[in-house]
TORKOLMI-681793 format. One record per residue (C-alpha): residue number from 1; chain; x negated, y, z negated. Coordinates in Angstrom, 1 decimal. Example, Ala and Ser with C-alpha at 12.3 -4.5 7.8 and 13.67 -1.06 7.14 Angstrom:
BEGIN
<seq: 1	mol: A	u: -12.3	v: -4.5	w: -7.8>
<seq: 2	mol: A	u: -13.7	v: -1.1	w: -7.1>
//
This chain:
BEGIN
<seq: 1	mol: A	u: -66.2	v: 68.0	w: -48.8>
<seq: 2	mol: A	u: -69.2	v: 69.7	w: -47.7>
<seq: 3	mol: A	u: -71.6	v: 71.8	w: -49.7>
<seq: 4	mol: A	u: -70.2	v: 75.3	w: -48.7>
<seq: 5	mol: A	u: -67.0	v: 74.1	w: -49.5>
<seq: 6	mol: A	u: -68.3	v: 73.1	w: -52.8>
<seq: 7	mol: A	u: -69.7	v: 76.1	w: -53.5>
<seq: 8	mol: A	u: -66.7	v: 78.3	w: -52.6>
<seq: 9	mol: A	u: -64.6	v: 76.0	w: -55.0>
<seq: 10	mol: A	u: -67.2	v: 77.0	w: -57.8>
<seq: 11	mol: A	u: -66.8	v: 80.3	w: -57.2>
<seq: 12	mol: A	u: -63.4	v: 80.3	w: -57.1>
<seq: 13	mol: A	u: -63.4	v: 78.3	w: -60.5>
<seq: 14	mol: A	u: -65.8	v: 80.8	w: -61.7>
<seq: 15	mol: A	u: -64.0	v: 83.9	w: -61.4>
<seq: 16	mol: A	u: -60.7	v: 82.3	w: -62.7>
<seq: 17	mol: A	u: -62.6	v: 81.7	w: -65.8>
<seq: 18	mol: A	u: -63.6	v: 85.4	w: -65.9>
<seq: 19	mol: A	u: -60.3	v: 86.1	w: -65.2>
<seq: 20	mol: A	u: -58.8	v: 84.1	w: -68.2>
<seq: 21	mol: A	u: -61.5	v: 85.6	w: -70.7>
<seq: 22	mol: A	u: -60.5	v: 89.3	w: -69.5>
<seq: 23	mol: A	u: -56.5	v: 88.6	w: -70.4>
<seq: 24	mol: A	u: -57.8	v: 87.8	w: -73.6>
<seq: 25	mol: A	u: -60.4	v: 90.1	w: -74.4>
<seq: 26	mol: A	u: -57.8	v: 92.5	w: -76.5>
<seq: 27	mol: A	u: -60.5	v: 94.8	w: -78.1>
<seq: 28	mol: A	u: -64.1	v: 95.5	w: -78.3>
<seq: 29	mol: A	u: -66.7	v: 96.6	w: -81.5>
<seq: 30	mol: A	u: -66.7	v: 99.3	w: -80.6>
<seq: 31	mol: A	u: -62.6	v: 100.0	w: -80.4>
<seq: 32	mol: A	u: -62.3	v: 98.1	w: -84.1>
<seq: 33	mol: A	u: -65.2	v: 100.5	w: -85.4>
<seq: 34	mol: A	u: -63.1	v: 103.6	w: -84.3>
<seq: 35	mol: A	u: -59.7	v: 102.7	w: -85.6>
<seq: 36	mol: A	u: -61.3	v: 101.5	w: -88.8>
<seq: 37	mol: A	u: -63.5	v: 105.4	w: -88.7>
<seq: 38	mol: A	u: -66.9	v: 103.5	w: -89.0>
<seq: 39	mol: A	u: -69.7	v: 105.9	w: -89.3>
<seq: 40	mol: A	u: -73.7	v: 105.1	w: -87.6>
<seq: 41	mol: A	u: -75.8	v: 103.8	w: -90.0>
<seq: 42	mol: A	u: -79.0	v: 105.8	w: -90.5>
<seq: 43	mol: A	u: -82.2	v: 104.7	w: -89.4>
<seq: 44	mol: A	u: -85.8	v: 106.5	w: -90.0>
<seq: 45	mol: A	u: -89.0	v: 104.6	w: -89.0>
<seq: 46	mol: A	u: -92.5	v: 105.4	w: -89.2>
<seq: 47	mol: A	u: -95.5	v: 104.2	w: -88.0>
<seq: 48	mol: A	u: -98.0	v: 102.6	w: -90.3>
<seq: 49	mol: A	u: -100.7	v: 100.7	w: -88.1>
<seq: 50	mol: A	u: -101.6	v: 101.3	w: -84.2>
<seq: 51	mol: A	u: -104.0	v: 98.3	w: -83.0>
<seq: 52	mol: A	u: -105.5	v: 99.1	w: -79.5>
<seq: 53	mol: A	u: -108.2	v: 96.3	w: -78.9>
<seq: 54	mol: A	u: -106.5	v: 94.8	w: -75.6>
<seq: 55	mol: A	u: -108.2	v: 95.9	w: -72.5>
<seq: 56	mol: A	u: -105.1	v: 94.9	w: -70.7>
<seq: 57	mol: A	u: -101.5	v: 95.3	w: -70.6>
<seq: 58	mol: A	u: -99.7	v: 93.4	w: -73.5>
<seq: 59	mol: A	u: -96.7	v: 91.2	w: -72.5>
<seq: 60	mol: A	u: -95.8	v: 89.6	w: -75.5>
<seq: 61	mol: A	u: -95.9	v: 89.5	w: -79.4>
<seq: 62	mol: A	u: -95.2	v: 86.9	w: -82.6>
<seq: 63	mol: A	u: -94.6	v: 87.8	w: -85.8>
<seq: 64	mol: A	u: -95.6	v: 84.6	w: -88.2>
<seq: 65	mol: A	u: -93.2	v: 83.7	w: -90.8>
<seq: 66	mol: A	u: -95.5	v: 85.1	w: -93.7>
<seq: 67	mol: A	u: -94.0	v: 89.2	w: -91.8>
<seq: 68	mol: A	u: -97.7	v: 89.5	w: -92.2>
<seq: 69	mol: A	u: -99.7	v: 88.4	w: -89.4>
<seq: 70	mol: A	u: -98.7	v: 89.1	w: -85.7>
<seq: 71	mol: A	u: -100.1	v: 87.7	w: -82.5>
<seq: 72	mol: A	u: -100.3	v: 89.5	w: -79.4>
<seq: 73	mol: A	u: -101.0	v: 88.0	w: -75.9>
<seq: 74	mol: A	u: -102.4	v: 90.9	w: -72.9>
<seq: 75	mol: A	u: -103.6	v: 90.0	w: -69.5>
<seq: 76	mol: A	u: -107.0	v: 90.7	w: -70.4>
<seq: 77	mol: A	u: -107.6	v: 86.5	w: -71.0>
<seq: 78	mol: A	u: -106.8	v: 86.9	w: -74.8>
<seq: 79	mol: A	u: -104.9	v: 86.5	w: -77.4>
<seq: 80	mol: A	u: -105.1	v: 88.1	w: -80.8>
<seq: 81	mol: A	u: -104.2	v: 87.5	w: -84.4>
<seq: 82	mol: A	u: -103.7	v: 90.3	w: -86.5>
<seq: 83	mol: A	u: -103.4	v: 91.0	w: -90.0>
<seq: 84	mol: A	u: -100.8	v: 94.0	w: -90.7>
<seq: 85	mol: A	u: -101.5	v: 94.3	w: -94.7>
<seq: 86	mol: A	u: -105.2	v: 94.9	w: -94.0>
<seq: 87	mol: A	u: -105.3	v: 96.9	w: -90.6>
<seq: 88	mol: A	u: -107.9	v: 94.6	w: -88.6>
<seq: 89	mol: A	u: -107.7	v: 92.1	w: -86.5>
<seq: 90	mol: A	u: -108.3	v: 88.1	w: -87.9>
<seq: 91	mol: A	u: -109.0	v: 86.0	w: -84.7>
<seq: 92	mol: A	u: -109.3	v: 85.9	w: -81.3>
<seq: 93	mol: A	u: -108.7	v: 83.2	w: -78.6>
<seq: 94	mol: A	u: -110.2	v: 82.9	w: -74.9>
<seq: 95	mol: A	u: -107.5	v: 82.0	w: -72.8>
<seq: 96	mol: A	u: -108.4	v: 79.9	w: -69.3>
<seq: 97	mol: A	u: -105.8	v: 82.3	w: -67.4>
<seq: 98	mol: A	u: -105.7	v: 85.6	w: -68.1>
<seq: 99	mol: A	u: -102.2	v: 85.7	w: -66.8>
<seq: 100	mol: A	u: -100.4	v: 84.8	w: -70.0>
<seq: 101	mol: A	u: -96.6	v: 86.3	w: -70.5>
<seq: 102	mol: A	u: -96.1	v: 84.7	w: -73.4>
<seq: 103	mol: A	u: -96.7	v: 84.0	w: -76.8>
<seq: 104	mol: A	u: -95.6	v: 81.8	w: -80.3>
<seq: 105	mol: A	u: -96.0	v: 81.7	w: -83.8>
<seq: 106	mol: A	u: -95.9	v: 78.3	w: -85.5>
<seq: 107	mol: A	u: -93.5	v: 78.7	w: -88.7>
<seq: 108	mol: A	u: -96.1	v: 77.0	w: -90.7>
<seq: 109	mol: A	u: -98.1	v: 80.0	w: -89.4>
<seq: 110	mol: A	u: -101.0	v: 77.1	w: -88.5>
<seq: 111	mol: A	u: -100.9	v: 77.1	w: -84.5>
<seq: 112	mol: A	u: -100.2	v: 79.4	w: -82.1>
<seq: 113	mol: A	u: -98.8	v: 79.0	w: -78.2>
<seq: 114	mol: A	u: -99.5	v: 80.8	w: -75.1>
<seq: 115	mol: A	u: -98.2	v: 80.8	w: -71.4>
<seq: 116	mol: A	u: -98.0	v: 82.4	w: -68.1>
<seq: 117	mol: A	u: -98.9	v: 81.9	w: -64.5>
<seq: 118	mol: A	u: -100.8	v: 78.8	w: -65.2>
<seq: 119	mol: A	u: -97.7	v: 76.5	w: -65.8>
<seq: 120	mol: A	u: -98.6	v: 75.3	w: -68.9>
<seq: 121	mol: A	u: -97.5	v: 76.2	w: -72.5>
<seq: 122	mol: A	u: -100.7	v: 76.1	w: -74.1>
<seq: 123	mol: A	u: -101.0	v: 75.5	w: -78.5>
<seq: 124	mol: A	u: -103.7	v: 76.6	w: -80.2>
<seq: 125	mol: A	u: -104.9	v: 76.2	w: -83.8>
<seq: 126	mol: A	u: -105.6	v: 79.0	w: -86.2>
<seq: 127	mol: A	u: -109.2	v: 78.4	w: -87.8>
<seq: 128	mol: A	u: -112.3	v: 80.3	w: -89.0>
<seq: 129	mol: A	u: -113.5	v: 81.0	w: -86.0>
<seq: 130	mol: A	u: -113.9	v: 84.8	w: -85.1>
<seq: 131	mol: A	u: -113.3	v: 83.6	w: -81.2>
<seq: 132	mol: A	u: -112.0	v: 79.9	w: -80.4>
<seq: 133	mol: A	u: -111.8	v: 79.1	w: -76.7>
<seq: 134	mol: A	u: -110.8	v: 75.2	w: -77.3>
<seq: 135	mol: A	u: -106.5	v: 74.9	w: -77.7>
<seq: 136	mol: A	u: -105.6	v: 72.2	w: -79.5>
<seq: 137	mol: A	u: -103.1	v: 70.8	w: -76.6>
<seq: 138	mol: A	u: -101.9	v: 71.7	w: -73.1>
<seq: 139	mol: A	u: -98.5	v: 71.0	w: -72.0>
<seq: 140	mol: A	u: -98.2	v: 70.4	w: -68.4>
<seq: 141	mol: A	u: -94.8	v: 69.9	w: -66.9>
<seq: 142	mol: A	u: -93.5	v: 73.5	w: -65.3>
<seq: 143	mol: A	u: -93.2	v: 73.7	w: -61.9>
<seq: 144	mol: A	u: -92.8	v: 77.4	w: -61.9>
<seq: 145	mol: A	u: -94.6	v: 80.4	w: -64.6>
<seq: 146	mol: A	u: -93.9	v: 79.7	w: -68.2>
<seq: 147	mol: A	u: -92.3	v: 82.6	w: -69.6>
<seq: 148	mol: A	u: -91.0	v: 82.4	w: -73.0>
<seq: 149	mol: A	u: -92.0	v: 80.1	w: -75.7>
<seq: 150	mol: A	u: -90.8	v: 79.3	w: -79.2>
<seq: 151	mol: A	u: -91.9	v: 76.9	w: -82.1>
<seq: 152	mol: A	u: -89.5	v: 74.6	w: -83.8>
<seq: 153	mol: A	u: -91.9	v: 73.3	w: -86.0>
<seq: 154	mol: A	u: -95.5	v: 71.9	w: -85.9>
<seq: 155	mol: A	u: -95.0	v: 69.3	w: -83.4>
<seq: 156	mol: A	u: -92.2	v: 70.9	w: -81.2>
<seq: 157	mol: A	u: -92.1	v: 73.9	w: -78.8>
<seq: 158	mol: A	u: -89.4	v: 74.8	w: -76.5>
<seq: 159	mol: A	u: -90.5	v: 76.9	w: -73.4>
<seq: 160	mol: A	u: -88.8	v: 78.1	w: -70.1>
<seq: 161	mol: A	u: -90.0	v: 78.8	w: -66.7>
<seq: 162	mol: A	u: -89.3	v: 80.2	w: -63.5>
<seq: 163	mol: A	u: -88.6	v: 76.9	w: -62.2>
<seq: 164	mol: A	u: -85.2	v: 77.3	w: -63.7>
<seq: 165	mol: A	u: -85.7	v: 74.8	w: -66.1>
<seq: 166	mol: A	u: -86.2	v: 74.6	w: -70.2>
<seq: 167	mol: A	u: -88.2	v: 71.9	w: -71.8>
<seq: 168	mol: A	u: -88.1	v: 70.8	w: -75.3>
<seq: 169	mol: A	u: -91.9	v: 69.2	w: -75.9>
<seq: 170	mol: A	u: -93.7	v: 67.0	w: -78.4>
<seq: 171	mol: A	u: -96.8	v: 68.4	w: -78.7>
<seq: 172	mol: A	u: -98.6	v: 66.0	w: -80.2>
<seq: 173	mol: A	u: -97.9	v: 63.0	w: -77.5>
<seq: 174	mol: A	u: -97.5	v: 65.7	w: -74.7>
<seq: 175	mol: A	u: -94.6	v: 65.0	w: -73.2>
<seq: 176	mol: A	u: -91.7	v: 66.5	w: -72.8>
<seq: 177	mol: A	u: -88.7	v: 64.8	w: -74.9>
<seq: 178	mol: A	u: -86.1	v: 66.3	w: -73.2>
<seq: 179	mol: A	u: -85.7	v: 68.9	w: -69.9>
<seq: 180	mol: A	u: -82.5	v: 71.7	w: -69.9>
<seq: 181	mol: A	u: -81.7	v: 72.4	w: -66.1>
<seq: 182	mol: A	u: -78.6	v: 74.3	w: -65.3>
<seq: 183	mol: A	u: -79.9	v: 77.7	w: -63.8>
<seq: 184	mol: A	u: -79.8	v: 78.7	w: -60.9>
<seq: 185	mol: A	u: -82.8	v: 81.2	w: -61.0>
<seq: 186	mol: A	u: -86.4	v: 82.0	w: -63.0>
<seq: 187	mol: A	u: -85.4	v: 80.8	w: -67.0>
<seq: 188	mol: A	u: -87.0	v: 84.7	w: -68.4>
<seq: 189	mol: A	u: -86.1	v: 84.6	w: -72.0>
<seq: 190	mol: A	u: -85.2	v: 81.9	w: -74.7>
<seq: 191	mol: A	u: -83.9	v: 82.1	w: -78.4>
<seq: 192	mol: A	u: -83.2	v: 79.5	w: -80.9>
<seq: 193	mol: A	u: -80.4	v: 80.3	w: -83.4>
<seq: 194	mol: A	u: -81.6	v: 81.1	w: -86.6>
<seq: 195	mol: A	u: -78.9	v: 79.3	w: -88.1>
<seq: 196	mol: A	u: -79.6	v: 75.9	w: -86.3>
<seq: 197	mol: A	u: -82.5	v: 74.2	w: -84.4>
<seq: 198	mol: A	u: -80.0	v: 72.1	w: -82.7>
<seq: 199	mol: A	u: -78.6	v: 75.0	w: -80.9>
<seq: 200	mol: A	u: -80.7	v: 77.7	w: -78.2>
<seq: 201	mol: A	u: -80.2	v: 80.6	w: -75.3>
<seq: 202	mol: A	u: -81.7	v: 81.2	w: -72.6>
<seq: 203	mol: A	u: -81.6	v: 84.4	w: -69.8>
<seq: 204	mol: A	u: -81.8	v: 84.4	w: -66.0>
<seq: 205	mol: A	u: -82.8	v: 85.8	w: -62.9>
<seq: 206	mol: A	u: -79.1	v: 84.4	w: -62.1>
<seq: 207	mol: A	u: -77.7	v: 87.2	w: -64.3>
<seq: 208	mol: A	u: -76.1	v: 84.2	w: -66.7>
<seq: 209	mol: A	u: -77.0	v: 83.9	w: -70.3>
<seq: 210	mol: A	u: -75.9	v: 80.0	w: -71.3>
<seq: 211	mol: A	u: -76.0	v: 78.3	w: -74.8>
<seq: 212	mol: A	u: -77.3	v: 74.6	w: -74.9>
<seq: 213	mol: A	u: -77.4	v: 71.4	w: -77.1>
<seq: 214	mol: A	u: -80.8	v: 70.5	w: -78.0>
<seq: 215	mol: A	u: -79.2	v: 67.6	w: -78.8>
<seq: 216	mol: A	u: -77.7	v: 66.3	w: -75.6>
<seq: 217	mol: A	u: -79.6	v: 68.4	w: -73.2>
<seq: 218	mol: A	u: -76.2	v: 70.2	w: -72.3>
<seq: 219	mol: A	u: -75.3	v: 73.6	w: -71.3>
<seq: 220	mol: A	u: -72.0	v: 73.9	w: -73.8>
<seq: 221	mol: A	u: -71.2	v: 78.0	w: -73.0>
<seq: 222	mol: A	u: -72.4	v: 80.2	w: -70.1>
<seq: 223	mol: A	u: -72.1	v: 83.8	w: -70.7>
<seq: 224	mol: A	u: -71.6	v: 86.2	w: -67.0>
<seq: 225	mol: A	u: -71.1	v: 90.6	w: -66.8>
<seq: 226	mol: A	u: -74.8	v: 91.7	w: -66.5>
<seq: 227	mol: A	u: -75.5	v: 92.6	w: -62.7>
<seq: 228	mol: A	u: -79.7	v: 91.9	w: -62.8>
<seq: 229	mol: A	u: -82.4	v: 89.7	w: -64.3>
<seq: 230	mol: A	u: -81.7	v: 89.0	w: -67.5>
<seq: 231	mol: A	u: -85.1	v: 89.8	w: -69.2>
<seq: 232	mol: A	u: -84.2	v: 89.2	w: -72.7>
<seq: 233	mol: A	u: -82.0	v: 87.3	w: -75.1>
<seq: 234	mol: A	u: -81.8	v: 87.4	w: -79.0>
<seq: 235	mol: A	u: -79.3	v: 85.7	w: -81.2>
<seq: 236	mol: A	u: -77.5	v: 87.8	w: -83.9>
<seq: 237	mol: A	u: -78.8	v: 86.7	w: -87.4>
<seq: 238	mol: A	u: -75.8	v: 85.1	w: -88.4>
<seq: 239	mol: A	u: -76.1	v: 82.9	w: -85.4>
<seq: 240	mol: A	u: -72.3	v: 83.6	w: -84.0>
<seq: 241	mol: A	u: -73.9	v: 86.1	w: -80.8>
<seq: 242	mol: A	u: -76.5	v: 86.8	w: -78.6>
<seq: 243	mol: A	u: -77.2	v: 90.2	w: -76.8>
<seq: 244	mol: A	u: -78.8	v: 90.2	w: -74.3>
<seq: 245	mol: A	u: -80.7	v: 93.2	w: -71.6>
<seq: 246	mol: A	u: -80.9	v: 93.5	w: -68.4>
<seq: 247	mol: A	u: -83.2	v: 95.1	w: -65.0>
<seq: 248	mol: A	u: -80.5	v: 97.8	w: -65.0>
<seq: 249	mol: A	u: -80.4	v: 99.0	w: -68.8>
<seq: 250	mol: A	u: -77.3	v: 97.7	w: -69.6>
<seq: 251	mol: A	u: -77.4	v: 95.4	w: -73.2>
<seq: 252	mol: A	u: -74.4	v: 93.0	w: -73.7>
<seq: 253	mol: A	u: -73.2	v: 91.4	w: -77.0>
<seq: 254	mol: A	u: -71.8	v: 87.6	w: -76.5>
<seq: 255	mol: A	u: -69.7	v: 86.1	w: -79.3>
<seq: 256	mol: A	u: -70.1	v: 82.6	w: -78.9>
<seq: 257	mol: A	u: -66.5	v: 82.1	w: -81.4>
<seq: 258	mol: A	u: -64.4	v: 84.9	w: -78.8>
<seq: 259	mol: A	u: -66.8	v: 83.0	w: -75.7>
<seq: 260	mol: A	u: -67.2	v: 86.5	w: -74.0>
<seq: 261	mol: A	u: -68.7	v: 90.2	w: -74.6>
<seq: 262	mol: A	u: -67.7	v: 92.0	w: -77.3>
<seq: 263	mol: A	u: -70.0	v: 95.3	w: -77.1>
<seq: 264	mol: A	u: -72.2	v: 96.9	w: -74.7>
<seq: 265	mol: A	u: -75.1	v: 99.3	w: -75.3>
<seq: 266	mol: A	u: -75.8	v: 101.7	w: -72.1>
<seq: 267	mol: A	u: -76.0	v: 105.6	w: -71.1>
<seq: 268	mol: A	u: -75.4	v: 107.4	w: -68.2>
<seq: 269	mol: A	u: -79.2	v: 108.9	w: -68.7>
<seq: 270	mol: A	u: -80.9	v: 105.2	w: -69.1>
<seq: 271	mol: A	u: -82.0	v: 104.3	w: -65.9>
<seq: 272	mol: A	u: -84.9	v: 101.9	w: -66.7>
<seq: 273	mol: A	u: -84.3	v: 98.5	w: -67.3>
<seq: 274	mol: A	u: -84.9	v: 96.6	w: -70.5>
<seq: 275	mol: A	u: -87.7	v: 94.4	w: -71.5>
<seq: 276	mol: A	u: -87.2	v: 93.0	w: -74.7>
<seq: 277	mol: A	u: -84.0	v: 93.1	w: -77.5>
<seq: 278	mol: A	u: -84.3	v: 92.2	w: -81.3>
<seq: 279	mol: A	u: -81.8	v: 92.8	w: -84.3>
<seq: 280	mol: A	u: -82.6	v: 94.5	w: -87.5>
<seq: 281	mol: A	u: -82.5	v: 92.3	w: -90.6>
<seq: 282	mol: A	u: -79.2	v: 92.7	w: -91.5>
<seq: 283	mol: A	u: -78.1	v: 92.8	w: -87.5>
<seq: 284	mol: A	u: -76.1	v: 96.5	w: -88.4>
<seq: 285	mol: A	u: -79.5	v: 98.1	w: -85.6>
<seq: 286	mol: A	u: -80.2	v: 97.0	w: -82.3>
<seq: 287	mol: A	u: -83.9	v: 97.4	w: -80.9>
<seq: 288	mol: A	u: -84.7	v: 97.9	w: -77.1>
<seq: 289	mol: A	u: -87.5	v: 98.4	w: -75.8>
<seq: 290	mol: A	u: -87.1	v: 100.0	w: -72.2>
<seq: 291	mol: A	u: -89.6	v: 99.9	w: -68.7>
<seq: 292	mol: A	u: -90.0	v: 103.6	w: -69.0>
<seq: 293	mol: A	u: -92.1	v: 103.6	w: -72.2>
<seq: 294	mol: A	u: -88.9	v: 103.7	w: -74.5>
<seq: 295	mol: A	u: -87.7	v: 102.2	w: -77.5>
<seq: 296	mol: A	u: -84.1	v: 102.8	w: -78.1>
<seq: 297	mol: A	u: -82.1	v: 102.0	w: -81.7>
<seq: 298	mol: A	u: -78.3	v: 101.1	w: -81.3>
<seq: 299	mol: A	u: -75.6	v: 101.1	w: -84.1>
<seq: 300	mol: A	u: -74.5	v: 97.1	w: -83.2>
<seq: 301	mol: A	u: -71.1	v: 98.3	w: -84.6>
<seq: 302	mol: A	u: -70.1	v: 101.9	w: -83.5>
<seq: 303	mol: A	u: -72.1	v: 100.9	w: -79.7>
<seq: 304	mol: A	u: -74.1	v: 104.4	w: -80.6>
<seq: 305	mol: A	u: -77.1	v: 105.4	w: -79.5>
<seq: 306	mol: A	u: -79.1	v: 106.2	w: -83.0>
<seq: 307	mol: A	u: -82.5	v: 106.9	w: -82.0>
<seq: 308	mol: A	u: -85.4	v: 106.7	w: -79.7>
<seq: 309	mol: A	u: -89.3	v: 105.9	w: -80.1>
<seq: 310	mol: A	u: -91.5	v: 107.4	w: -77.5>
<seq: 311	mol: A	u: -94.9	v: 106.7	w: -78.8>
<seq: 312	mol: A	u: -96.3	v: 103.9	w: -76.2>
<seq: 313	mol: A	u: -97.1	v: 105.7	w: -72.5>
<seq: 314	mol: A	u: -96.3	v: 103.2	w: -70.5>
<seq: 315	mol: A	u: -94.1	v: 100.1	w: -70.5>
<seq: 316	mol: A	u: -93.0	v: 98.5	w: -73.4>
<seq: 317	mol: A	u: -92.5	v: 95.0	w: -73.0>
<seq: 318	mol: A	u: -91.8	v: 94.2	w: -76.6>
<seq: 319	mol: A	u: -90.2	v: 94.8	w: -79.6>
<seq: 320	mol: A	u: -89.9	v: 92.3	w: -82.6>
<seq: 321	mol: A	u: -89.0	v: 92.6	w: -86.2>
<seq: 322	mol: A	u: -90.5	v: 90.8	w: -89.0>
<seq: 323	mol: A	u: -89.4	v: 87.9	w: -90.8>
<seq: 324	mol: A	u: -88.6	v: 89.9	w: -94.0>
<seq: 325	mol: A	u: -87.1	v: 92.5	w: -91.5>
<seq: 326	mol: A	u: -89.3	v: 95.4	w: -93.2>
<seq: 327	mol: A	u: -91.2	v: 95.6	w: -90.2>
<seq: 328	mol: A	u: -90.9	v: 96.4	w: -86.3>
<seq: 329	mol: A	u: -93.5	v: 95.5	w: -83.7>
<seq: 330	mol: A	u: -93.8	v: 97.3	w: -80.4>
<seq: 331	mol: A	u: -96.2	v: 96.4	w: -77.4>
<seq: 332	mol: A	u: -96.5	v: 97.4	w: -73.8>
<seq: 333	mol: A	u: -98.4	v: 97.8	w: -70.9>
<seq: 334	mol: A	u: -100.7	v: 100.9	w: -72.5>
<seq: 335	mol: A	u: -102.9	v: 97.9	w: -74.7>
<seq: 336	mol: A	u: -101.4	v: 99.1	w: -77.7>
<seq: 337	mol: A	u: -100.1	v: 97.3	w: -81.1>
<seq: 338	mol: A	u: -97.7	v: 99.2	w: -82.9>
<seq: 339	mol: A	u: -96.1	v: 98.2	w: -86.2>
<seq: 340	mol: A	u: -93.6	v: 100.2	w: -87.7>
<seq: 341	mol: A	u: -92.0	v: 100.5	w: -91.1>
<seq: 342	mol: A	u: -88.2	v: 100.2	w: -91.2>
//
């Protein structure tokens, strides 16, 4: 069998899969939540600190574990701790590329991790010092742009690239201890289920959100329906979903028990694609932040559009709630830190 026929078989295999789910697929949220006359939840933020020391476009933010400090990374070569209880700014750190697209929080809230064009997922140690330009480790290993990162704990990081690929690191030795390949385009985005380390998502330029095994290294579920890059990918809180937003501002929710969607979030008047997605505390409120300067607020049950934020004046790249789920972060190509009071 040659490789063209191989492929056409996939394909084939592919869509009767996608077939099968569709028989099956019997309702939607959105359906149960207006037979059952579910009403939108309110929601009413406000803003409470607005940070603009960046002299470059902000591509990514970390909210430490203690929902008190937050680190931002802009392509102005820095990165920048901030304290949200006292409105100021605790530490800065010189990156060697000023192309950085990414950035972590340690949940120990003792290191930090930054990446980008460089290929390397760099950790860094929170100290004293006003400015540090030393990390504490480099991890070299990408073939292609790190862009996403996330902690597991001290001594492990899991980042993904636009070689495709995933890689779960020990930071301390350096090397990786164990590499996720499966897509078939740049890996964007990455979550790790809150309910379990052993379990993660990841988001593609191959329009597929898949599940894996930390454990085994295997892909176990592979989600299709979005039409464009997958930029971002969140699990639910209770660890049964992920939603995930696409170049073309549609926002699907996977159930990972019914292995297909089970909401979307769109309007005919969204025409900007989405950047970043993140759940309220509770998961009832879906946050978006949107390429055309937008924040947008979905009712996760009803599908509703509840609100909209148009405070940044340019892209917002984006949007993260705190650990204690009181707060909501926002950043975006304008240089500005915004937190917000939920």
């Amino acid at each position: 069998m040659s490789f063209n026929d191989m492929e056409k078989e996939n394909a084939t295999m592919l869509a009767q899969i996608e077939e099968k789910r569709r028989a099956v697929c019997d309702s939607s949220l959105q359906k149960v939540a207006q037979e059952k006359k579910v009403e939108n939840t309110s929601v009413k933020l406000r803003l409470v600190r607005k940070w603009k020391t960046h002299a470059g476009k902000i591509y990514n933010s970390a909210w430490c574990a203690d929902s008190q400090h937050l680190v931002s990374a802009a392509q102005d070569g820095k990165l920048i701790v901030w304290d949200a209880f006292a409105d100021d700014k605790v530490q800065a750190f010189k990156l060697r590329s000023m192309w950085v697209m990414a950035c972590a929080y340690a949940p120990s809230g003792a290191f930090i991790a930054s990446g980008g064009l460089d290929n390397r997922c760099t950790i860094w140690k929170i100290s004293q010092e006003l400015v540090e330009t030393e990390p504490q480790q480099e991890l070299d290993g990408h073939k292609g742009f790190l862009a996403a990162c996330q902690f597991l704990n001290d001594n492990q990081i899991l980042s993904s690239s636009g070689d495709a690929s995933a890689i779960l690191w020990d930071i301390q030795k350096k090397v990786p201890i164990r590499t996720f390949l499966g897509h078939e385009a740049d890996a964007l985005a990455l979550h790790i289920s809150p309910t379990s380390n052993d379990v993660f998502a990841t988001s593609s330029v191959d329009k597929t959100v898949r599940i894996w095994d930390m454990r085994s290294g295997k892909n176990v579920q592979r989600f299709t329906g979005l039409q464009a890059d997958i930029n971002s990918v969140r699990f639910f809180p209770s660890g049964h979903a992920v939603a995930a937003g696409d170049d073309s501002g549609k926002i699907r929710l996977f159930d990972l028990r019914a292995n297909q969607a089970i909401s979307s979030f769109e309007h005919d008047d969204i025409e900007a694609g989405v950047s970043s997605v993140c759940f309220s505390h509770s998961g009832r409120i879906l946050f978006a932040g949107y390429h055309d300067n937008i924040v947008g607020m979905w009712d996760t049950l009803t599908g509703d559009r509840l609100a909209s934020l148009n405070s940044h004046i340019q892209r917002v790249t984006c949007v993260e709630v705190a650990k204690d789920g009181m707060s909501l972060s926002t950043v975006g190509w304008d240089s500005t830190v915004q937190i917000w009071s939920i």
